[in-house]
Backbone bond lengths (Angstrom), bond angles and torsions (degrees), N, CA, C in turn:
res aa  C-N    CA-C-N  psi(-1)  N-CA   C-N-CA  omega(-1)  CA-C   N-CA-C  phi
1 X - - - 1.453 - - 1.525 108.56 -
2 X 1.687 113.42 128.65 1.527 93.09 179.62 1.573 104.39 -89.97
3 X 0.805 137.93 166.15 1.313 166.79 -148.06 1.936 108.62 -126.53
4 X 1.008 111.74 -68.50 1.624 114.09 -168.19 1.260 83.67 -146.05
5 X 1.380 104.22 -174.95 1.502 125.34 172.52 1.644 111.88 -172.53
6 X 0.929 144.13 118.82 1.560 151.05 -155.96 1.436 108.59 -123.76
7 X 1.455 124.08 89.58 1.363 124.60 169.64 1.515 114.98 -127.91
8 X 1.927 98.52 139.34 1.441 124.69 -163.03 1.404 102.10 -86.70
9 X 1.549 100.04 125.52 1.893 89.82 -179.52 1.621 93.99 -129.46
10 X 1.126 114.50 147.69 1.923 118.92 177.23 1.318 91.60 -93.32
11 X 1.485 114.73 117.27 2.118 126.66 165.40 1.798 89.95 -99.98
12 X 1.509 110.86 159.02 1.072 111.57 151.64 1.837 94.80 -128.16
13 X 1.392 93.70 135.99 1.801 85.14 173.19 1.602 99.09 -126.82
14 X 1.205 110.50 160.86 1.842 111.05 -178.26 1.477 105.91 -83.82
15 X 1.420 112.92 147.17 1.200 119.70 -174.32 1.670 118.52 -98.42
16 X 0.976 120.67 146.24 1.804 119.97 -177.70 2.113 104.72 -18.81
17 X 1.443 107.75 -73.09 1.336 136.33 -174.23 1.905 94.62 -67.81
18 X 1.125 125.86 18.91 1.120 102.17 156.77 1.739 100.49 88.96
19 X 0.869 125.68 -40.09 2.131 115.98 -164.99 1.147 60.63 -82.97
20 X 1.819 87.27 162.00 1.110 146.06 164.53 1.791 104.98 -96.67
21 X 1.305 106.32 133.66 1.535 129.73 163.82 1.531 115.69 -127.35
22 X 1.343 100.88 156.53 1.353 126.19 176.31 1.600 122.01 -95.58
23 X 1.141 118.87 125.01 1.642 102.96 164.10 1.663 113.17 -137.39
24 X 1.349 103.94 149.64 1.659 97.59 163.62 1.196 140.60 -87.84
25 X 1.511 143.57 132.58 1.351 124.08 -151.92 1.375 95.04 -120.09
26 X 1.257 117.03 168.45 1.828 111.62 -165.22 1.758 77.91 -134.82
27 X 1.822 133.54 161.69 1.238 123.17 128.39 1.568 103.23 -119.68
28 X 1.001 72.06 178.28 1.472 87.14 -162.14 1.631 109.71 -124.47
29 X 1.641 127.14 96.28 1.853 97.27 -169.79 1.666 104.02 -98.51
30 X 1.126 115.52 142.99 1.564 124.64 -146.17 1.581 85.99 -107.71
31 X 1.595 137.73 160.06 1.151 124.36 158.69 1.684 107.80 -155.30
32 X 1.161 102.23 -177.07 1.875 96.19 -157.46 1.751 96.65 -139.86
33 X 1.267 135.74 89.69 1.542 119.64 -150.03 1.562 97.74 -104.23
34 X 1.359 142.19 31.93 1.111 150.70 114.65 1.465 126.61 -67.33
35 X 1.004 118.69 -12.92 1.891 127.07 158.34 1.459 117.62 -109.03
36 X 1.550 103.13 -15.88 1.429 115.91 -162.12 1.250 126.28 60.00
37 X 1.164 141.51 19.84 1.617 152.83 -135.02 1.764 107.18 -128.19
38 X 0.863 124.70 119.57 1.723 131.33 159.25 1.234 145.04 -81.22
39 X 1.340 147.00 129.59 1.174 129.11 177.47 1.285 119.88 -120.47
40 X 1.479 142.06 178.63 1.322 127.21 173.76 1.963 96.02 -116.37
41 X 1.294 113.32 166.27 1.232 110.48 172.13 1.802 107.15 -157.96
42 X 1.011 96.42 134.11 2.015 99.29 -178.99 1.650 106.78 -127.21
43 X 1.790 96.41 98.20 1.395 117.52 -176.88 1.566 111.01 -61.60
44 X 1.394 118.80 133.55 1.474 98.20 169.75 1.378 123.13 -81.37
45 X 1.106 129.12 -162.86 1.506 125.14 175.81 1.456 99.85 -139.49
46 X 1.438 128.50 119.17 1.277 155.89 151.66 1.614 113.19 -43.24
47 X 1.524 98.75 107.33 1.421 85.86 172.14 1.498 126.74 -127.93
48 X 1.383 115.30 10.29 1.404 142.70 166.57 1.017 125.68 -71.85
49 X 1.297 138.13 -158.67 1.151 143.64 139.84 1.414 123.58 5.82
50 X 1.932 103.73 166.27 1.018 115.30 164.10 1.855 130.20 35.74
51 X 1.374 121.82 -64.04 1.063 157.85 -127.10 1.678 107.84 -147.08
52 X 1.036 118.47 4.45 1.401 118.68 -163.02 1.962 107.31 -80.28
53 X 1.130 106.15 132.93 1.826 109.37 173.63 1.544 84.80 98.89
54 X 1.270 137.13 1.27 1.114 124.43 -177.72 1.904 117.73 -107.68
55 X 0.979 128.46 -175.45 1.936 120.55 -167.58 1.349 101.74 -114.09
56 X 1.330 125.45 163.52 1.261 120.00 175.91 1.403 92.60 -152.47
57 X 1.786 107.62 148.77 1.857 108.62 164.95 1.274 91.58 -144.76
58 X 1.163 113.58 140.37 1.073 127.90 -165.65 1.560 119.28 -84.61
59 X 1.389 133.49 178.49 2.095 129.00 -175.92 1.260 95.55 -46.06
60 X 1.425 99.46 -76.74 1.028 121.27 -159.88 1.810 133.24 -43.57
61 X 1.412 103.37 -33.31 1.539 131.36 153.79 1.239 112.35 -54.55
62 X 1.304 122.03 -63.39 1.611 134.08 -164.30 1.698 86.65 -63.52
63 X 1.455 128.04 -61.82 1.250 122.75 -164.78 2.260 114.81 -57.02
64 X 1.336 92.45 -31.90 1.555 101.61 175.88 1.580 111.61 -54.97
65 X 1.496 98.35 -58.51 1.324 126.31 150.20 2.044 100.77 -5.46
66 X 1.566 82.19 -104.35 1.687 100.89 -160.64 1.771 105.04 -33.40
67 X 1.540 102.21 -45.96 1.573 117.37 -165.60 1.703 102.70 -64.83
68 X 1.464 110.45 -26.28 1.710 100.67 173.91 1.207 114.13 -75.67
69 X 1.389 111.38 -45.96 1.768 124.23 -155.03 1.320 98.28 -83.58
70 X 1.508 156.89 -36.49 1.098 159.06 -140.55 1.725 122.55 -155.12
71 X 1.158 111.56 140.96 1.686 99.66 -172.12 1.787 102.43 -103.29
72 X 1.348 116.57 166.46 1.749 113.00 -148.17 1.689 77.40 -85.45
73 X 1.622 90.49 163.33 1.729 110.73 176.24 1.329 97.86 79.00
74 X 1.638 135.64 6.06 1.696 123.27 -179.20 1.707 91.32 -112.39
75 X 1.169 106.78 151.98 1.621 120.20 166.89 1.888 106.79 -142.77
76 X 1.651 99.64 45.88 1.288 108.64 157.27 1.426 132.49 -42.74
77 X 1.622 104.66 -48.47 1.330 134.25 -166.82 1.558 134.78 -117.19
78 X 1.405 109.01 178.80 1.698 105.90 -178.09 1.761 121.30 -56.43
79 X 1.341 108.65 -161.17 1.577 121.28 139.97 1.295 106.19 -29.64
80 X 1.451 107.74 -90.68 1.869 126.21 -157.37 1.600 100.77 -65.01
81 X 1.406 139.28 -10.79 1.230 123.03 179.64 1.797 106.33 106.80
82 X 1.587 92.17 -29.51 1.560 79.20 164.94 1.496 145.11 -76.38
83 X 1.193 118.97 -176.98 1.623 124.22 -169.78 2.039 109.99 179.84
84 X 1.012 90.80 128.22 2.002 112.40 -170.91 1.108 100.10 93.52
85 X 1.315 99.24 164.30 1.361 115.69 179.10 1.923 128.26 53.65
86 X 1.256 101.31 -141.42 1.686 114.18 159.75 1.643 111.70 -69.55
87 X 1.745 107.26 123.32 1.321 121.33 159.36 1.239 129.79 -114.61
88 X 1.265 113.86 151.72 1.686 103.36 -168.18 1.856 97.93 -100.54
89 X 1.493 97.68 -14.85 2.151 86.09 177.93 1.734 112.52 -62.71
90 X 1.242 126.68 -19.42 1.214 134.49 -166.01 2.242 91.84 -83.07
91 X 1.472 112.90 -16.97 1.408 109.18 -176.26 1.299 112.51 -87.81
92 X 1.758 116.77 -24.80 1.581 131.30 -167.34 1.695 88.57 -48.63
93 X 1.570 116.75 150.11 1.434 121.93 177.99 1.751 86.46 -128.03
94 X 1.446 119.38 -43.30 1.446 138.75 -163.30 1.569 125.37 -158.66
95 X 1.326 111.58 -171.98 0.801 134.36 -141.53 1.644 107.26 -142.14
96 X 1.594 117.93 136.91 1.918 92.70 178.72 1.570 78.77 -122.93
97 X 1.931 102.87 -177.36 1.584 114.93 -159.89 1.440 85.63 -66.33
98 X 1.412 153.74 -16.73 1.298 142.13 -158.87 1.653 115.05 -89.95
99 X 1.462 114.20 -20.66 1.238 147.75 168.20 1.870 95.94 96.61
100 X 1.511 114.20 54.72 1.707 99.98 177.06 1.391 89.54 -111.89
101 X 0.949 103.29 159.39 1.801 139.34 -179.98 1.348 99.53 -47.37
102 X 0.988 129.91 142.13 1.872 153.79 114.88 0.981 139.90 -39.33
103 X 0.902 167.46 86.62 1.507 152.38 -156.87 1.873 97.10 -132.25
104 X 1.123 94.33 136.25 1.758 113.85 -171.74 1.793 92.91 -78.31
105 X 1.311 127.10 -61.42 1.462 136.54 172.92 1.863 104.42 -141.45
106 X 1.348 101.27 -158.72 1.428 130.90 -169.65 1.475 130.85 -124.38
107 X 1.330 93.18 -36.91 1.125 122.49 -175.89 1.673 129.02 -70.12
108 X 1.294 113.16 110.00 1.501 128.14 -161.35 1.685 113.72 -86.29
109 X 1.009 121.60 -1.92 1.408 129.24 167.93 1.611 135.17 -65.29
């Protein structure tokens, strides 16, 4: 059963001012093996403030999240809906004023 999967892709997207930047995107496929069900998820990466080098997913994600991996009235699972294996609720550090996720890293090793 895979569990996650972590692949590096080079995007270039245009920036407000015109340059061009680079970023790396990670997904992440999340899964729940008491529903048997999967999800995909693409953490951002924080590079400002406060919080910077650190991941963020936002309500609204986490809630897509729960609604794939788990059916309503179950509390099988984490935050994100997952359960076995690798979890990302054990990564949450915080919280921002908007109420999106934290994530300390990504990385399952």
């Amino acid at each position: 059963m895979v569990v996650y999967e972590c692949k590096q892709s080079r995007k270039t997207l245009p920036a407000r001012d015109a340059v061009m930047r680079s970023y790396e995107m990670t997904k992440i496929t999340l899964t729940n093996d008491y529903h048997n069900t999967e999800a995909v998820v693409i953490p951002t990466k924080i590079t400002e403030g406060r919080f910077a080098g650190c991941y963020k997913i936002t309500r609204k994600t986490a809630q897509r999240l729960v609604r794939e991996l788990c059916v309503p009235g179950c509390s099988c699972s984490g935050t994100f809906g997952e359960r076995g294996g690798h979890v990302l609720t054990s990564k949450v550090i915080n919280e921002d004023s908007e109420r999106n996720y934290i994530l300390s890293d990504i990385s399952f090793e």
